[in-house]
C-alpha positions, 0 to 999 in steps of 0.5 A: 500500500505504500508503494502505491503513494510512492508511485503516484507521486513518481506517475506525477512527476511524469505527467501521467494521471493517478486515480485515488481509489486503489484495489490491493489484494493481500495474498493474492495467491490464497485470494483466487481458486484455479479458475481465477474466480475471487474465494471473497464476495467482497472483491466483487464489489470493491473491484467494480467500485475501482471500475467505475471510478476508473472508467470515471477518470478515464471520461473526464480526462479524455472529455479534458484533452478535446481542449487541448492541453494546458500548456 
């Protein structure tokens, strides 16, 4: 999790854009059965809440850059 600041400050300073939201998945090894379906029901939620505030972003940004960019 705190790699995650730590990069979005370095995204930054690169000119790229970080959304707030983030999806870490803690032993991700035990977190999923063979066939890549998540063991927690809650992932389901919290994964689509990361989705939609993405696709968010996503919209804005691009909505953003038809006026060109600010510098």
């Amino acid at each position: 999790m705190r790699a995650a600041s730590h990069l979005r400050d370095m995204l930054g300073e690169v000119g790229l854009a970080s959304i707030p939201s983030t999806f870490p998945i803690s032993k991700v090894q035990e977190s999923f059965d063979e066939d890549g379906q998540a063991l927690n029901p809650a992932y389901e939620r919290r994964i689509q809440r990361f989705l939609n505030e993405l696709e968010w972003y996503a919209n804005a940004l691009k909505e953003a850059r038809k006026e060109g960019v600010p510098y």
